[in-house]
N, C-alpha and C positions, 0 to 999 in steps of 0.2 A: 101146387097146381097154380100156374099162373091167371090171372083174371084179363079181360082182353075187354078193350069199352071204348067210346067216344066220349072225348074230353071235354070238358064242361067250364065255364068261368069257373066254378073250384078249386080248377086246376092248373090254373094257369101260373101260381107264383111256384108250383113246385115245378112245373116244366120249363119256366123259364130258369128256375136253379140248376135241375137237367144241364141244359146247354150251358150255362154258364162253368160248373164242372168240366165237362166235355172240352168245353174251350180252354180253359185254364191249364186243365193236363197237358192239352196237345201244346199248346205257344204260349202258354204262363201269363194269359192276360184273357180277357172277354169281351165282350160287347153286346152279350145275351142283358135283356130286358123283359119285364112282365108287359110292360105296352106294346112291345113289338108282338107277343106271342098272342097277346087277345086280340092284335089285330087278325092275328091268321086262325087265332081258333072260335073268336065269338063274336071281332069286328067285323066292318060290312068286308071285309077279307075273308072271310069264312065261307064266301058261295064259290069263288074258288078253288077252293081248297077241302081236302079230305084227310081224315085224321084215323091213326090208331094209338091206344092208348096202354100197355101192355104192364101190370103191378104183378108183385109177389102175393105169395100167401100174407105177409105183414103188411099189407097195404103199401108194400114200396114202390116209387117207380123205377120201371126195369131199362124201357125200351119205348117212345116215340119213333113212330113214322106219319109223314101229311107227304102228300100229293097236290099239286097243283096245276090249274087246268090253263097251260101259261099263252099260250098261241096253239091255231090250228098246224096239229103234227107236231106239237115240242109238247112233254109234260116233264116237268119239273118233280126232283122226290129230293127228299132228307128223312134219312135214317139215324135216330141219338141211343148209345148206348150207353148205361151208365159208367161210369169209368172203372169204378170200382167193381164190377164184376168180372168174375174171370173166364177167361176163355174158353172152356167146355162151358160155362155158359152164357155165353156172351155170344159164341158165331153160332150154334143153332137161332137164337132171339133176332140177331139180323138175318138169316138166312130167309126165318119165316118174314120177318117185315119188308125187306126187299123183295120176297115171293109178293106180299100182299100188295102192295107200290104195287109190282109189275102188274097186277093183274086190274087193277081200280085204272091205269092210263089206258090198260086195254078197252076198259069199259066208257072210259071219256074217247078214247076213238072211234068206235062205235055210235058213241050216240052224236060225233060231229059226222059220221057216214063216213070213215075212213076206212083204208083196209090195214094202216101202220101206223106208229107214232113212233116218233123218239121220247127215250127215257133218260132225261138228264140226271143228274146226281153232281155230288162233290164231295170234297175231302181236303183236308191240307193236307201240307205238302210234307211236312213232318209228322205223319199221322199213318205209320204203318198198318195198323189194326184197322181202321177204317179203310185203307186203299184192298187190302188183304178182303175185304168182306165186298165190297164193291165187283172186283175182279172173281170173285167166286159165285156172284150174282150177274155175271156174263157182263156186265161194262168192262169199259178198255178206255183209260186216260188218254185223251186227245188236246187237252190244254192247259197252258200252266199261266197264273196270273199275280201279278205282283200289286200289290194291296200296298200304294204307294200315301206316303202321307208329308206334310208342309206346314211347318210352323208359320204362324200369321204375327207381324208385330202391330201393337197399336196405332203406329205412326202411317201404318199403309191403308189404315182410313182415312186421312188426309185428303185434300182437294190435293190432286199431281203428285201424289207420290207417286204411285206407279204409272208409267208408260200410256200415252193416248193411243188408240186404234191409230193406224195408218190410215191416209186420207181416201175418201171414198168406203170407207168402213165405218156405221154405226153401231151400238149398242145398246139396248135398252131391256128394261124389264116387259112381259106381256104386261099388254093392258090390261085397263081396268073397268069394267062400266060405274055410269053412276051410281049404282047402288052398293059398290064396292064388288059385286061380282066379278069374275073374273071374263074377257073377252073371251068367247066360245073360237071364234075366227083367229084370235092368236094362239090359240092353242091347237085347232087343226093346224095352223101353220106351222109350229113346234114337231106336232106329230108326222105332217108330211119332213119336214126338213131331215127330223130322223129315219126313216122308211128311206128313204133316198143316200141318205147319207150311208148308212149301213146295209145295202142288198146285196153287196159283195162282200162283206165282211162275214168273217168264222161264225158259224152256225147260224146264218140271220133268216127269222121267220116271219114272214110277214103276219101286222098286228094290229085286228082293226081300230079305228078311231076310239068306238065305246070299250072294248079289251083293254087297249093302250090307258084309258079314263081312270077307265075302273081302279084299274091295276093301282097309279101311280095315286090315284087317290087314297086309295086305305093303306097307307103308308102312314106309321104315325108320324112322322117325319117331315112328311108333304108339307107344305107351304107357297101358295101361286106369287110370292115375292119373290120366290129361289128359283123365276123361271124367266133366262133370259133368250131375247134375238138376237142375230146378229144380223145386219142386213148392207147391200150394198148401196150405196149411193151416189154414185159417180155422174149420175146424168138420167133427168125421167123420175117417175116412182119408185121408191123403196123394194129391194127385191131380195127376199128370205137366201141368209147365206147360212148359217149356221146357229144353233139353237145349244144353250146347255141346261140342264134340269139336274136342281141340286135339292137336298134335303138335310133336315136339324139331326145328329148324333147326339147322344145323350139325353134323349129326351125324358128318360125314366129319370132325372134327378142329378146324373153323371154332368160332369164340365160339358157346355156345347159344344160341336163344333159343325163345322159345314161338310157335305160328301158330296160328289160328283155322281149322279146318276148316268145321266146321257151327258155328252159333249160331241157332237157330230157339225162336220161341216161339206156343205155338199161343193160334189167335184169341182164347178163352174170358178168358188170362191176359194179354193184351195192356193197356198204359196202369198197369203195376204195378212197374213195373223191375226185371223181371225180366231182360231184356237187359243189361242196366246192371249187375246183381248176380252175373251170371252170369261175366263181364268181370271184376268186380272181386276174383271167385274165381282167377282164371287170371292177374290183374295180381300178386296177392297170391302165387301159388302159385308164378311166374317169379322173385318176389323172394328168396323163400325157398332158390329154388334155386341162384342168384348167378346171374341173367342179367338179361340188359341190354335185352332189347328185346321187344314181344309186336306180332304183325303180322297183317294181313287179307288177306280183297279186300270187296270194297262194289262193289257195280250202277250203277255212275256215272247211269244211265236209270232205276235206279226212282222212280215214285213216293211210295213210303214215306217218304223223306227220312229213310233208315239215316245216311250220311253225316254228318248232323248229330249221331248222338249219337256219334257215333265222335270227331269232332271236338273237342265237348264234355269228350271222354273225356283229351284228348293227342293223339290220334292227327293222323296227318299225312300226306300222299300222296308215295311217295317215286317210284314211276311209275307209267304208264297202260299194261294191254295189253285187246285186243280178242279178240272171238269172231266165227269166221265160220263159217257154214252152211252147207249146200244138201242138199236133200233126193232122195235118189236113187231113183228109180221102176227095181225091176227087170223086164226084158223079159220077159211069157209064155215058156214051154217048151212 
């Protein structure tokens, strides 16, 4: 008889083994972490987020699912199975944990007074067993993403090694206040630059200021050094062109390196390379730091042809995972 509970800091080095299992089968590598999982199960990440917790009779664990309450009309789920069990019983365990997901965003759409939410999920892309349980829990893959990644050499911390902004384009980190706080006003700015930059792009929800906060703040990874502007300056005041927000990988112990959260630039500064300078901020910023590597994801579907400059850039695709959907209509009361 399985035991069914919310997971507790106790448990966080075994679920973060969990994933890291799960991860290793599918693409023979990980990046599961016990800092990452107390973020979301006991950090200030946890008001967010909702958890099941599913053992054996032997105290094992079976089956992880969390929910997350990611923007108004988007909730985010991950379902983990152990690897090692097998498939009579393994797809009734997600069957019910996808059942519970669906029904916990049903209940965050309700209490934001909606009458639907979308229910996001994912899977890589070589991970039949997972896609197979996904699509049996009524999602439908609608995106494939390339989890692109760039070796950094030490010499590209250098004063000029790499490339200056094009003129009329600056670069800098948010500010700072005196008291080492971070500028509130730079970072609404950050946060407008992305809203804007992204309201056309694939599945974009709009995400208020304190969400947007929250969010990036209980990342363990977070750091207001890894958060740069770009802006124009051609003539007049300063005028917010595009914004990139990065964070530390490895932070559980593993070699650092730098990932790309956001990189948005909005239409007006578009075709000035500011993408490109923005990149060469954070390539430059990782070498200084003695790390080895700065990493993405890119829209394998957009039209944009981002891919190309990343490309251009180093970068390289080391795997592919997906996004799956479905939109859930809650039933009058």
């Amino acid at each position: 008889m399985a035991v069914i509970c919310t997971p507790t800091a106790a448990d966080v080095a075994e679920l973060a083994e969990l994933q890291r299992r799960h991860e290793t089968a599918v693409r023979g590598s990980s990046s599961a972490s016990p800092e990452r999982v107390a973020a979301l199960v006991t950090g200030s990440g946890a008001a967010t987020h909702r958890h099941r917790l599913v053992r054996g009779d032997d105290g094992r664990t079976l089956g992880w699912a969390w929910v997350q309450d990611r923007a108004g009309g988007r909730v985010v789920c991950a379902v983990t199975i152990a690897p090692e069990l097998s498939d009579d019983k393994a797809d009734p365990l997600a069957a019910e944990l996808f059942d519970w997901a669906a029904g916990q965003a049903a209940d965050i759409a309700r209490a934001r007074g909606l009458s639907e939410t979308q229910l996001d999920s994912g899977a890589f892309a070589d991970d039949p067993r997972q896609q197979r349980w996904l699509a049996k829990a009524g999602l439908r893959r609608v995106r494939r993403w390339w989890q692109m990644s760039r070796p950094v050499q030490p010499e590209e911390g250098e004063p000029d090694a790499l490339p200056a902004p094009r003129p009329g384009v600056s670069i800098r980190r948010v500010d700072r206040e005196a008291d080492g706080s971070v500028a509130e006003e730079d970072v609404r700015r950050v946060h407008d630059v992305l809203e804007q930059a992204f309201v056309d792009h694939f599945n974009s929800h709009t995400e208020t200021f304190a969400e947007f906060y929250l969010r990036l703040r209980t990342d363990p990874g977070h750091r207001w050094d890894h958060w740069w502007l770009a802006e124009l300056v051609d003539d007049g005041p300063a005028e917010p062109a595009g914004a990139l927000v990065a964070t530390v990988t490895g932070t559980d112990g593993a070699t650092e390196g730098s990932y790309v959260e956001y990189l948005g630039v909005l239409p007006n500064a578009r075709g000035r390379g500011v993408a490109t300078s923005l990149l060469y901020a954070l390539i430059a910023d990782a070498a200084q730091r003695g790390r080895d590597m700065v990493g993405l994801e890119v829209d394998a579907d957009s039209p944009t042809g981002a891919d190309r400059l990343y490309t251009a850039l180093g970068f390289s695709t080391a795997y592919v995972t997906e996004s799956w959907h479905c939109q859930l209509v809650l039933p009058q009361r």
